[in-house]
N, C-alpha and C positions, 0 to 999 in steps of 0.2 A: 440419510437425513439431510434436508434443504437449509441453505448456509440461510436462509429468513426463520427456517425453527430454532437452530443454533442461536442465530441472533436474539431472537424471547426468549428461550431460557437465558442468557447470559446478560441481557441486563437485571430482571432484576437482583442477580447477583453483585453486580455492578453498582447500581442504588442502595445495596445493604451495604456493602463496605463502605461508599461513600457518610449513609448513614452514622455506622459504627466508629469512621473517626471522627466525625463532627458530634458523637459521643464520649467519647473517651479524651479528647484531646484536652476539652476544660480541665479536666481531673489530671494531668499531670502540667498544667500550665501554675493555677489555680494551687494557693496554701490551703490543705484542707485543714476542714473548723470540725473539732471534736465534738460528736454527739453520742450520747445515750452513755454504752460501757467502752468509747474509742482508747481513752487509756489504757485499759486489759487489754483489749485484742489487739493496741501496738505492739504492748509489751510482749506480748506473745508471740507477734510475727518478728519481733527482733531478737528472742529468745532462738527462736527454729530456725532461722537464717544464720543466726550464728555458729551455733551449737547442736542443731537439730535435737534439739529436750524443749519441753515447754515448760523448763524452770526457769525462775526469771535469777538473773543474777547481779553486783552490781553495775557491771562493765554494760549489760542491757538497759539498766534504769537509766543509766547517765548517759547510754549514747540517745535513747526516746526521749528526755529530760532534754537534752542541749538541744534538739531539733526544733523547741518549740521560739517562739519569738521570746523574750525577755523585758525585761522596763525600759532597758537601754535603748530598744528598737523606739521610744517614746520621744528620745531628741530628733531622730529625725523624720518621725511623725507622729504629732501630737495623737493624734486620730486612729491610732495602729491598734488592731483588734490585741490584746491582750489573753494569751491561755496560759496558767500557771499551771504545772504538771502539780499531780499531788503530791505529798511527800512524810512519810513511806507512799510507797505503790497504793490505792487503794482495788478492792476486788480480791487482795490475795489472803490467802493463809498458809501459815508456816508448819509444818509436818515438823514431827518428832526429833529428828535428824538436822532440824536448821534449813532447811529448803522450803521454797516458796510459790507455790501454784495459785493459778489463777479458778476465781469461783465456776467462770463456764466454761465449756471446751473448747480445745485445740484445734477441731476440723477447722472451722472458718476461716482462723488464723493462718493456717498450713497452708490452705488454697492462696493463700498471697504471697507466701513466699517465691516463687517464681518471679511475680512480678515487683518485688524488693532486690532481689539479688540482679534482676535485668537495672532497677535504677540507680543500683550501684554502680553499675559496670556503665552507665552511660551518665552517669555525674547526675539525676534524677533528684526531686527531693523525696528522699525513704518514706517520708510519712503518707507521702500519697501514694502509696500501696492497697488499703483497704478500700479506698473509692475505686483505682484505676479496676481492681477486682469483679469490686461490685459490678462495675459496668461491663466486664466480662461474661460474670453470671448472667447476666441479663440478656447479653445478647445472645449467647449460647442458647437461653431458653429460647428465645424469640429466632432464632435461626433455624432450630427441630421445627419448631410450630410451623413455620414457611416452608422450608423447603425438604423437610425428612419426613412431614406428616400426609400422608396416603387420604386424604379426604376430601370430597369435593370444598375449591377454593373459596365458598362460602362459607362453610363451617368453620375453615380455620380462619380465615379473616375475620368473623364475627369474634370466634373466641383470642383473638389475637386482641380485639381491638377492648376486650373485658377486660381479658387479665393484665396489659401491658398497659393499656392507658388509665393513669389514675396514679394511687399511693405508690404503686412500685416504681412509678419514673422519680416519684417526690424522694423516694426511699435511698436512693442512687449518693449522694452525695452523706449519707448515713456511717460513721463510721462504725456501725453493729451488724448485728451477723441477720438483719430481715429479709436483705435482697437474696443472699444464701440460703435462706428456707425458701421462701419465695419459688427462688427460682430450681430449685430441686425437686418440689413439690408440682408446680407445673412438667417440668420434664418425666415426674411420675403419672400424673394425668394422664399424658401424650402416648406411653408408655404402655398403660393398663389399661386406653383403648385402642391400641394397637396389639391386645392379645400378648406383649411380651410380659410375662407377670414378672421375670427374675430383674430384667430392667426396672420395672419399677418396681418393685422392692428395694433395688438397691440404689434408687436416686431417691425414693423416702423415708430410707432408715440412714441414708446419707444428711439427708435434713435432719432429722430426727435427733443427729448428736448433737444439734443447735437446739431444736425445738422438740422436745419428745413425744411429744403427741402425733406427732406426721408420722410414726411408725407403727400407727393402727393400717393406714394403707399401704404398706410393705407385709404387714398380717395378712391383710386381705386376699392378697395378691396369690397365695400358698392356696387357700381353698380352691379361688378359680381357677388356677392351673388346674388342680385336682379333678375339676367337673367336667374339664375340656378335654382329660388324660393327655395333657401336656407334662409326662411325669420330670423330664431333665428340668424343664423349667419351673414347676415345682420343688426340686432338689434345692436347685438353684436361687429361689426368690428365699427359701428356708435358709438358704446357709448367707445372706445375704441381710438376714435379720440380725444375724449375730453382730453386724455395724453397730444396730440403732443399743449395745447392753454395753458396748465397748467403753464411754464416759463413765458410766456407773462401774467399770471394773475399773476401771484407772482409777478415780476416786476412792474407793474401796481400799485397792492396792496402799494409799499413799494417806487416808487419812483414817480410816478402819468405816467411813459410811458412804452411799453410794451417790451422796449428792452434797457441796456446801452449801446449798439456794435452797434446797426442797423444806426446810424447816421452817424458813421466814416465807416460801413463797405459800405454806400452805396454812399461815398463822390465820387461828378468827379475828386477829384485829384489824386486818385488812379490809374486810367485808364491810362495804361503806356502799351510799349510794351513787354516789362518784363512779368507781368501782364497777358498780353496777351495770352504770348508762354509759361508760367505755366501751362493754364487750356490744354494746350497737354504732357508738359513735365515735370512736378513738381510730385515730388514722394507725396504730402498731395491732389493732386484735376487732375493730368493730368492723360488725357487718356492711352498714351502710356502706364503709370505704369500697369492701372488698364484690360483695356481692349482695349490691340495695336492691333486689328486686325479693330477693328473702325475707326480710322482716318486714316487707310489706303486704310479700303473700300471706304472711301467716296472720298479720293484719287483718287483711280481707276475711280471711277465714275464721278470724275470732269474731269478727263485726257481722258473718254469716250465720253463725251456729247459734251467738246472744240472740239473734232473729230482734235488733230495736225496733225494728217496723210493724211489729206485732202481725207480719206474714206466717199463714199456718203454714204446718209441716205435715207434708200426706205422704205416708210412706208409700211406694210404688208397689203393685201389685199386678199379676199378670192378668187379672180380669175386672175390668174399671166397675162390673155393676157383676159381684158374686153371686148366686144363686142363694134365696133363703137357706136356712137350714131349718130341714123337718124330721122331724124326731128323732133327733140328737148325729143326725146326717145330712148332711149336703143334698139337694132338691137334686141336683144333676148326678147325685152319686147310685149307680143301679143300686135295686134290693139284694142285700146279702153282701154287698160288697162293701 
């Protein structure tokens, strides 16, 4: 191999890492600002870092509780973003026994702890764990997509420049578990057109303990194996499902049902039009964010089939000018036949 091939592959290896710290770096300079459920999933990565349980205890409340700024931070500047931790914990409930879990799961949380326990050891501030993460997640996705995906350099560019640019870059300083579906879910895509079905079963029942719905395409994944007679990795994407029930067991285990969310998230008093016009236009679940060229086709296609133009509809036929029928037969159809 000619040290000028060498040199193209290795920059743009070179340009990503560049990339990736001039990513990452904000996020441990930079006081992360709590969004969505960032309380629970601190609480949680300071729960697993401590203790490796995702019980919260109170040696955890208070050490996530003192991290945040206070009133005092207001004398010496008036102007200082203020976040009051809740107090009790909100998100949790208390089991039988006096112990106290959090409503969603632990995967999201888990995945950070690595990068808590590294900003311990280098004087880091702890709470920027979840961001420094997320931006992990992300780049790992966006690194398969470049340079582990086997397809001519326009397809992955094209789907690089879909899925990574837009909400999921907005999503990045999120302290909730979205960029962790996100990008699990892409890593299954990547996956399950590259024929590996056990892989991506097991990077969308991976999501899946975030989001549960992502574990219809870890389902999926077991049939096609099966039609390809890839039978190991059929085995494999199967036994790779049992990730996406694991939440519902630990719940189950700990409160006797298999979800604390699923009751209020499936109440009819939610169903609003609000509600509604989210699942098209909400940067956490609407299409438009994610993939706007969907709700437009199917746009097209309602504003096709109403026919407003009052254009007739002439069904195709393989012979534009059919032969009369005589006597209860086709003119071109012999006699007897």
């Amino acid at each position: 191999m000619s040290s000028n091939t060498t040199s193209r592959r290795r920059w743009p290896l070179v340009l990503f890492g560049v990339f990736a710290v001039g990513l990452l770096a904000p996020f441990t300079l930079a006081t992360p600002v709590r969004d969505g459920d960032g309380m629970e999933y601190w609480y949680q990565v300071e729960s697993l870092a401590r203790h490796f349980t995702p019980e919260l205890r109170e040696d955890d409340e208070s050490a996530v509780n003192a991290a945040f700024p206070t009133l005092a931070a207001l004398k010496d500047d008036p102007g200082a973003s203020i976040d009051i931790p809740p107090y009790p914990a909100t998100g949790y409930e208390t089991t039988r026994d006096g112990r106290r879990y959090a409503a969603h799961f632990w995967a999201y949380p888990l995945s950070a702890v690595p990068v808590r326990w590294l900003l311990g050891v280098v004087g880091g501030y702890p709470m920027a764990s979840l961001q420094i993460t997320n931006g992990l997640w992300f780049l790992a996705a966006l690194f398969v997509v470049l340079f582990r995906w086997d397809v001519p350099a326009g397809k992955k560019l094209a789907f690089a420049a879909l899925a990574f640019v837009g909400p999921a870059v907005a999503y990045l300083p999120f302290t909730g578990a979205e960029t962790f579906t996100w990008a699990n879910a892409v890593l299954a895509v990547v996956a399950l057109d590259q024929k590996k079905f056990a892989r991506c079963s097991l990077f969308a029942c991976l999501g899946a303990t975030q989001n549960p719905p992502l574990a219809l395409l870890g389902v999926v994944a077991v049939p096609l194996a099966l039609l390809r007679k890839q039978w190991k990795d059929a085995g494999l994407a199967a036994l790779a499902g049992v990730i996406a029930v694991v939440p519902m067991g630990f719940y189950y285990a700990h409160f006797g049902k298999p979800s604390l969310i699923v009751g209020a998230a499936t109440s009819t008093t939610n169903i609003s039009i609000e509600r509604t016009t989210s699942m098209i236009f909400d940067l956490n679940q609407g299409l438009m964010g994610y993939v706007p060229l969907l709700p437009l086709a199917v746009l097209v296609a309602l504003i096709a089939y109403m026919n407003p133009f009052g254009r007739s509809r002439r069904v195709p036929t393989g012979d534009a000018n059919p032969p009369p029928l005589v006597e209860g037969r086709s003119a071109a159809q012999p006699p007897g036949g």
